[in-house]
C-alpha positions in Angstrom: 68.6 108.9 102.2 72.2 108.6 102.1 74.1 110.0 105.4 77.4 111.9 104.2 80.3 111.8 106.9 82.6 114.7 106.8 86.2 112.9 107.0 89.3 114.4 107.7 91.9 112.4 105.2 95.4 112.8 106.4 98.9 111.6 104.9 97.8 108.0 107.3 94.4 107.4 105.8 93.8 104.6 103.9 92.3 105.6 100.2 94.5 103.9 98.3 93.4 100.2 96.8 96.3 97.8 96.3 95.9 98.1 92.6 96.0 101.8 92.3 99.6 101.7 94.2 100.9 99.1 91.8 100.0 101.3 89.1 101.4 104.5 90.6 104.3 103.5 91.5 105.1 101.2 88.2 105.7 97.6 90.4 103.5 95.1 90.6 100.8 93.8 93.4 102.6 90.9 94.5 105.7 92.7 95.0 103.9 94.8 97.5 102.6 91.5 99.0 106.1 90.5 99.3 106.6 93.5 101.4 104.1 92.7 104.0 104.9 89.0 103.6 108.7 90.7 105.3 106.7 92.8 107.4 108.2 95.7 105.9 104.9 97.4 105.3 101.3 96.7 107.2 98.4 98.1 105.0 95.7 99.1 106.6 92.4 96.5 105.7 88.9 97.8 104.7 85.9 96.1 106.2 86.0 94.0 103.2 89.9 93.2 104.3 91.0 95.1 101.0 94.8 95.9 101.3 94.4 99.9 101.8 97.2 102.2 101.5 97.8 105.7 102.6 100.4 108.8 101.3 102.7 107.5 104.6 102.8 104.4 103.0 103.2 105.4 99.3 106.6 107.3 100.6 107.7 104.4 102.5 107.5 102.1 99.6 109.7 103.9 97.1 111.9 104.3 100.5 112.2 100.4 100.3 112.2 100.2 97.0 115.2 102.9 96.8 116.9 100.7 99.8 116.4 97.6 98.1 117.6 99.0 93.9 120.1 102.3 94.9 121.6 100.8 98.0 121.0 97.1 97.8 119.9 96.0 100.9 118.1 92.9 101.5 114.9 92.6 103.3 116.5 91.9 106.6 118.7 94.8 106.3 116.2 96.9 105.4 113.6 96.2 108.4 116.1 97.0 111.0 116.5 100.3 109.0 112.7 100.9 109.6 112.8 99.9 112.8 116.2 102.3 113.3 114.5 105.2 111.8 111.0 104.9 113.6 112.7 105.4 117.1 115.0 107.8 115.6 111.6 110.0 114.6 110.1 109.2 118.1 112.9 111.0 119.5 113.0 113.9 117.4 115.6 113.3 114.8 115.2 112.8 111.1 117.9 110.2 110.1 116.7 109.1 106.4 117.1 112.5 105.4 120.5 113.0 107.7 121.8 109.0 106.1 119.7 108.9 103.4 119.5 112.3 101.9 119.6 111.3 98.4 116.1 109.4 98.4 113.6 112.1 97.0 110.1 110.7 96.7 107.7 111.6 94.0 104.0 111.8 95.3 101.5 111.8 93.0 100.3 115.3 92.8 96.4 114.3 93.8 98.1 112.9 97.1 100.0 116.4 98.1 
């Protein structure tokens, strides 16, 4: 018999494969390799080390991916941006929508 776990899934849980990012989002796999290869991004790994993504980390790649076509940032650029913007949410303040406030994301409506 098969035990069923009753799991809370969040905007951070990892259900997304790799693959099914790629496709959602119209870019392809390597590019989002390329983004943890900057350490832009850090997908979570299944037990069978599977790149996993979650909802958090589908926004945060059309954020980098609107930094890197709309404002043209390089990769550099754009990781001290993260890094800017994680303390600024730490502390209570929402700068991408204060400095960035025309980036809307489009979640997939399963994921909302």
């Amino acid at each position: 018999m098969t035990k069923i776990v009753d799991k809370q899934i969040d905007e951070y849980s990892p259900i997304l494969p790799i693959s099914v990012v790629a496709d959602l989002l119209g870019i392809h796999m390597r590019t989002l390799m390329l983004y943890e290869y900057h350490k832009l991004l850090v997908p979570h790994r299944s037990p069978s080390n599977r790149r996993m993504y979650s909802q958090h980390d589908v926004v945060q790649i059309q954020f980098i991916r609107y930094l890197t076509r709309k404002k043209k940032i390089n990769y550099a650029g754009i990781r001290t941006i993260l890094s800017m913007l994680e303390v600024s949410e730490k502390k209570g303040v929402n700068l991408r929508s204060i400095i960035f406030s025309d980036f809307k994301t489009t979640i997939p409506q399963f994921l909302s």
